[in-house]
N, C-alpha and C positions, 0 to 999 in steps of 0.2 A: 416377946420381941416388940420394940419399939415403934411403929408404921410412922409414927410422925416424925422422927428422926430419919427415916429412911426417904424420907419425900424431902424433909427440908434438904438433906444431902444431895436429891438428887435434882433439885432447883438451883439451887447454889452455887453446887462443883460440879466438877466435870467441866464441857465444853456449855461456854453463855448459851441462852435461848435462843439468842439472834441470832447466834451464827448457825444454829442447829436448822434453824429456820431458814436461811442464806442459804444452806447446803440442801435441805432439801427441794426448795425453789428452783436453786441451781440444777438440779439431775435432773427433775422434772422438765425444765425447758431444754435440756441437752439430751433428754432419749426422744423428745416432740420434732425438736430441730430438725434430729436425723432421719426421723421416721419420715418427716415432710418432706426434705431432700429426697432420700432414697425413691419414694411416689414418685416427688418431679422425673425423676431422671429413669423410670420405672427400673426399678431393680426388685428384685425380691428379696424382703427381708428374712423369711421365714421356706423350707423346702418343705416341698410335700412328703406325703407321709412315703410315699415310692421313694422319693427321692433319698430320702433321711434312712431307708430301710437299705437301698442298695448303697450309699455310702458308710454306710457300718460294716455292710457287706466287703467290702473293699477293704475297708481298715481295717478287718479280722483278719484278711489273706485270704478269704472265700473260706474259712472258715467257720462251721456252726450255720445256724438256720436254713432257711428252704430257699434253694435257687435252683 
């Protein structure tokens, strides 16, 4: 197999560099943005491990696990 046709193909085609770069720059400052916001305004982004256990809980119909 070839690896230097496989590189040159994949510098080449597909989506440009820059925009690969654009795009990830982009998501980068759009999960920062939100996370900063959310702070400001205290929200929790993430539930605790109780929390995330009794909302599975619930979504099962109370069934399975220990309650």
């Amino acid at each position: 197999m070839n690896c230097a046709g496989n590189t040159a193909m994949l510098v080449k085609g597909g989506i440009p560099i820059g925009l690969r770069i654009l795009l990830g720059f982009s998501t980068v400052f759009g999960v920062r943005a939100y996370g900063w916001k959310a702070k400001d305004e205290k929200k929790e982004i993430f539930l605790t491990m109780d929390e995330n256990a009794d909302a599975n809980y619930k979504m099962l119909g109370g069934k399975g696990g220990v309650k």
